[in-house]
DRENNUMI-717322 format. One record per residue (C-alpha): x, y, z; residue in three letters. Coordinates in steps of 0.001 Angstrom, whole numbers, plus 500000, padded with zeros to 6 digits. Layout:
<vokols>
XYZALA...
</vokols>
This chain:
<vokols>
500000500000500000UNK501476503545498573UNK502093505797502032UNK499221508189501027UNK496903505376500833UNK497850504911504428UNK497473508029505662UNK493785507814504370UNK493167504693506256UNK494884506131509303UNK492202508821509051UNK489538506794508116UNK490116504770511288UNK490349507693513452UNK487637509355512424UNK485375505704513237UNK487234505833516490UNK486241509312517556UNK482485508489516300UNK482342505855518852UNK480899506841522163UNK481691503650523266UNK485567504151522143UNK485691507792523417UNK483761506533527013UNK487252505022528263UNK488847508307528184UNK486537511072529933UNK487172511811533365UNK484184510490535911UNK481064512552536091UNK481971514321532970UNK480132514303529552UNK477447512120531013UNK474794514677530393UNK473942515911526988UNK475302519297526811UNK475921521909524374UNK479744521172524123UNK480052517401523717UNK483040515431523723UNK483371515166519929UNK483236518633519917UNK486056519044521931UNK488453516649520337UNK487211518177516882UNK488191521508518328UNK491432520301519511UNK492546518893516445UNK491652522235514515UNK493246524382517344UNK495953527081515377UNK498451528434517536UNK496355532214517309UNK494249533039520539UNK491660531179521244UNK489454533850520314UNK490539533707516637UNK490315529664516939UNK486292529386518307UNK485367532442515466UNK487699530548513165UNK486328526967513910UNK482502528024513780UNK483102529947509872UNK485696526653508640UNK483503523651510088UNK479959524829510910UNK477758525409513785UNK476465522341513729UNK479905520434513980UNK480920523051516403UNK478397525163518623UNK478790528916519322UNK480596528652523224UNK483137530845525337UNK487177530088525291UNK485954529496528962UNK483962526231528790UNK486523524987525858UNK488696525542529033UNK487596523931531140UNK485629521290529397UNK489456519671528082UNK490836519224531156UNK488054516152531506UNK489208514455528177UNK492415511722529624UNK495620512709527181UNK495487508453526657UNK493313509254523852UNK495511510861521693UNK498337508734522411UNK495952505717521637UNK495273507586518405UNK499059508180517786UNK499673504387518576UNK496601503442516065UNK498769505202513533UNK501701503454513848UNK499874500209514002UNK498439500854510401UNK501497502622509032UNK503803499016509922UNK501148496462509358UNK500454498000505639UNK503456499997504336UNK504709497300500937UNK508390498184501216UNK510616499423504099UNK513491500913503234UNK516767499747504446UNK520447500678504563UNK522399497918503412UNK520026495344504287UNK518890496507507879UNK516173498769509164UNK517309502228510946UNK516151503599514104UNK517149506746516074UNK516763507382519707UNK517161510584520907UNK515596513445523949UNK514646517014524016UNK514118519605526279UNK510340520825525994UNK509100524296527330UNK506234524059528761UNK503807526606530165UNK504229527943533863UNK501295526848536004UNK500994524815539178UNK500468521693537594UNK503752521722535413UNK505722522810538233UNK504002519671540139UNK504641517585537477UNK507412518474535735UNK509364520135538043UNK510988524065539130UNK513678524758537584UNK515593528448538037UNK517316530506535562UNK521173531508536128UNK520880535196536269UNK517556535415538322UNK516808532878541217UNK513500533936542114UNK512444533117538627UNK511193529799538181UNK510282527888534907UNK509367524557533634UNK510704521969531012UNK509831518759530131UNK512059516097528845UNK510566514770525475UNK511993511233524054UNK510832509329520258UNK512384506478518426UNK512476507527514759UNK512227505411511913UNK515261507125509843UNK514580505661506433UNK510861505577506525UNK510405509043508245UNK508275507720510812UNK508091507979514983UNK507299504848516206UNK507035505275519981UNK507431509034522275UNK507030509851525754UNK507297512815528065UNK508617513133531244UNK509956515239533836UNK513386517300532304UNK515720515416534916UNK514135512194534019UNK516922509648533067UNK516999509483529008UNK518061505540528977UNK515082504748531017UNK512999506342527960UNK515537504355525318UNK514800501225527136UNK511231501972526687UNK511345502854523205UNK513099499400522739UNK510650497381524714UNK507745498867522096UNK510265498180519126UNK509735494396520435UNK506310494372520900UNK505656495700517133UNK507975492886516020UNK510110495547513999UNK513222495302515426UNK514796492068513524UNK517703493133511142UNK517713496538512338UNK520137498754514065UNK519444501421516569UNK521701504478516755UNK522064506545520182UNK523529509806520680UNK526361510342523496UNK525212510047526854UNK523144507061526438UNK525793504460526602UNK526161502429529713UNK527511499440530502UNK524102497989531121UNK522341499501528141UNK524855497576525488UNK524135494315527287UNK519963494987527122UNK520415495673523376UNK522929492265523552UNK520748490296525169UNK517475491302523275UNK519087491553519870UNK519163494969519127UNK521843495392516843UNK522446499420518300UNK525861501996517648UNK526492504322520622UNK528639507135520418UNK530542507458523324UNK531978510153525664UNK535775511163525138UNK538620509754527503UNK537018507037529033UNK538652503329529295UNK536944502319526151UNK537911505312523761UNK541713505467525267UNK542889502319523995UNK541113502796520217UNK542828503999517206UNK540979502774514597UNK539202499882515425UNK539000497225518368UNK537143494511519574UNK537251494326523932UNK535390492868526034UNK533167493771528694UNK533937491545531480UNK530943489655533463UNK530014490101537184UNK528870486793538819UNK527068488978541354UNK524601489973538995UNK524619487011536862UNK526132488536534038UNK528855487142531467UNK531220488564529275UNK530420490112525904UNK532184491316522937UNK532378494982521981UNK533527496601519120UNK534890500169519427UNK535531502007516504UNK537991505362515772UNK536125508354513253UNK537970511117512609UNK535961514007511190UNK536471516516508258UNK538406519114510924UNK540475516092512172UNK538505515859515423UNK538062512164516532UNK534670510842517702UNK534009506859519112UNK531488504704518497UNK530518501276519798UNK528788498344518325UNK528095495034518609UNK527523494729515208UNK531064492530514142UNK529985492036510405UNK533347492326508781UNK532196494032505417UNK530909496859507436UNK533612499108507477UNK534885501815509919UNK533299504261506936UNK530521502831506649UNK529823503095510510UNK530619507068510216UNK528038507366507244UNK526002505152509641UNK526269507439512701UNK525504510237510121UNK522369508804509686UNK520959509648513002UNK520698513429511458UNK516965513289510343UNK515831512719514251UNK517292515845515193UNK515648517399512168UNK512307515896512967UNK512261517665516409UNK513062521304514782UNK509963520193512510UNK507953519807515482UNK509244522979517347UNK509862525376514411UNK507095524026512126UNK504101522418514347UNK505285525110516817UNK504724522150519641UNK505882524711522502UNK503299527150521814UNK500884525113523752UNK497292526438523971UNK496355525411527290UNK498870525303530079UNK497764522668532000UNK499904519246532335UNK496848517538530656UNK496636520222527854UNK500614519889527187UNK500208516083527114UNK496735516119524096UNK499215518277522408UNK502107516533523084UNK500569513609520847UNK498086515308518704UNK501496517081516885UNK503264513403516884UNK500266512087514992UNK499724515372512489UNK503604514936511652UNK503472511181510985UNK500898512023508670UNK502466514680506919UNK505368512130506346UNK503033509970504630UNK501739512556502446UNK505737513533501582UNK506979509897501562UNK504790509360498508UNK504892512588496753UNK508627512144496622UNK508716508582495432UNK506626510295492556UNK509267513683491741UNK512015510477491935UNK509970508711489016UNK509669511445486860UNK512685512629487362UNK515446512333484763UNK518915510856485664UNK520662513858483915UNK518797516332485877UNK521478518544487871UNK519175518826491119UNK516930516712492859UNK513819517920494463UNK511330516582497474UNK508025518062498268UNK507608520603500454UNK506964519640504145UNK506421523648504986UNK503394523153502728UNK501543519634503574UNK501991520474507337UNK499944523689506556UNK497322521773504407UNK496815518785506346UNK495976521142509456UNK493192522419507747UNK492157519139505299UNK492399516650508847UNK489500518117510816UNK487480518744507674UNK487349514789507253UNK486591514479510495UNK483284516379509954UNK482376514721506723UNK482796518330505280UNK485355516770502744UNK485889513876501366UNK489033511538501797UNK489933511710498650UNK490983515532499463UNK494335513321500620UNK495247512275497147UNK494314515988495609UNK497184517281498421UNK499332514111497356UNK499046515687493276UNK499625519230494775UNK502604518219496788UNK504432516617493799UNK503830519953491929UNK504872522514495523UNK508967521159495601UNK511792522127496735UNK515530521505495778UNK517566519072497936UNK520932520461498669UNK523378517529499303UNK525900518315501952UNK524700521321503894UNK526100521753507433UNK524940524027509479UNK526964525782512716UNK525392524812516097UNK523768527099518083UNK525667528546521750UNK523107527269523820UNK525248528384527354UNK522633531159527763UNK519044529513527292UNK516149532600527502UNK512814531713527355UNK510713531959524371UNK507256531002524386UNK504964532854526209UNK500805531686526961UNK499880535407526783UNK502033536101523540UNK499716534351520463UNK500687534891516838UNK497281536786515271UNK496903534414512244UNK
</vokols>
């Protein structure tokens, strides 16, 4: 099945999910939406999913002109409010799960580097609005230059699927929360999907521990780890090496192999990695293009800050952050869809003496599926509006530009940036 073919069933089975009282009764809080009320509960996750980052003035004028009064009623930003803080945030990461479901038990052809199936694991730090529930939840947290002022972060973590352009599994936590307890989660879903046969999974520094390589060991997780400079395993590389990490009888543990391997970069720095990957044809290149790979993880979180503007969160609740938390995972797996197949379309028509290649433009679907998705949802358009934005997106491109590196950031002096009483006006 072609990836925009999937995104319409993903849709299709959303929008039967969210139709279902029964479904939607699992994930109201008690003594809510029991009574038949103006603003029901459809309403509200209809709303939600429409929800710009603009006031919520401009949204409820904006909703009632784009979707009706009779899919939406005429109500104040009050009772919208107040109303979402009874709707459990399990539904939309039910929703986000029933997409990933569909996406893996449908998509024809996975993509692969040389044979095996890529996976990044990787955290961010999330703002997230100040309000006594954050702080409860999340944690205080106080700037450098002004104690008194106190602010909240949350630590986000996903397991991307690098060649597919797909986030299998997230979760949000407090900011201090350990990352490799999130890894080991993401790994524990990658087994329950059964997609983690003849596929590697690439960490960042900082997650390597002793006890991490032996999970991925033990479970067969073929993984690469970059590690930190000047410890025991990186002093005695140059090059390439296979150790071993010696067993404890305490803790019932035996000896494993590990291979640690030497990349020096373009400015002649040198970085280390660590695999237990000991095929002999991959080469110490190969494993630097590998690492490499990991790129398009760090890209899909500015997507979801820079593009889905995930920090601008509407409500500032911990239950508001987490339905948005999920609602943008799900809205950029679809967009991927949409892209994954309007580039496998530029690729066919394009000519192999063409000087540039091109992909669609994700700027453009994330804008179009934000206002096509809740339309569906109302039965105001029909699914077949997906493969009219598919046929758009092939024509909307943009040149790929091999190669492009970009300085990082000084992030030493870290200022706040989004603010609940600061909305954009369109």
């Amino acid at each position: 099945m072609e990836k925009h073919e999937i995104c319409k069933l993903i849709i299709q089975k959303i929008k039967q999910y969210i139709s279902s009282p029964d479904c939607l009764e699992a994930h109201r809080e008690k003594n809510h939406f029991i009574r038949k009320r103006k603003l029901s509960m459809l309403h509200l996750v209809t709303y939600l999913f429409y929800t710009t980052k603009a006031s919520m003035y401009q949204n409820l004028a904006a909703i009632s002109e784009d979707l009706s009064p009779d899919n939406f009623p005429s109500v104040s930003k009050q009772a919208v409010s107040k109303a979402r803080q009874h709707i459990k945030p399990q539904l939309f990461k039910e929703l986000f799960n029933l997409s990933v479901d569909l996406f893996y038990k449908n998509i024809r052809k996975r993509k692969t580097w040389h044979g095996y199936h890529i996976f990044a694991i990787d955290g961010s730090r999330l703002e997230v609005p100040n309000c006594k529930s954050n702080f409860e939840f999340f944690g205080e947290m106080f700037t450098v230059h002004d104690k008194n002022r106190k602010f909240s972060s949350g630590l986000s973590s996903v397991v991307y699927d690098v060649m597919d352009d797909y986030i299998v599994h997230a979760s949000l936590h407090k900011y201090l929360a350990s990352e490799r307890a999130a890894a080991l989660d993401h790994m524990k879903n990658l087994e329950a999907l059964g997609i983690y046969k003849d596929s590697i999974i690439i960490f960042d520094r900082g997650y390597y521990s002793e006890s991490m390589f032996r999970y991925c060991t033990d479970n067969n997780h073929y993984c690469l780890m970059r590690l930190k400079e000047k410890i025991k395993l990186t002093r005695a590389c140059h090059g390439e090496k296979v150790t071993t990490l010696a067993g404890d009888p305490k803790l019932k543990t035996c000896d494993i192999p590990i291979r640690v391997i030497e990349v020096i970069l373009d400015d002649g720095t040198a970085e280390y990695l660590a695999t237990n990957i000991f095929d002999e044809s991959i080469t110490v290149d190969m494993f630097r293009e590998l690492y490499f790979l990991r790129w398009p993880v760090e890209s899909k979180y500015y997507e979801l800050k820079e593009k889905f503007l995930l920090e601008e969160f509407n409500g500032k609740t911990t239950t508001a952050v987490f339905q948005e938390f999920y609602i943008n995972l799900l809205l950029t797996n679809l967009t991927a869809l949409i892209k994954g197949s309007a580039d496998n379309i530029i690729d066919t028509k394009m000519k192999n003496a063409t000087k540039h290649r091109y992909q669609a433009n994700r700027s453009f679907i994330i804008g179009r599926i934000k206002r096509i998705f809740p339309r569906i949802l109302c039965s105001l358009t029909d699914i077949s509006a997906i493969d009219d934005l598919t046929a758009t997106s092939v024509k909307v491109k943009s040149m790929i530009q091999p190669g492009r590196k970009c300085k990082r950031r000084n992030l030493k002096q870290i200022r706040r940036k989004h603010f609940p009483n600061l909305k954009t006006a369109f």
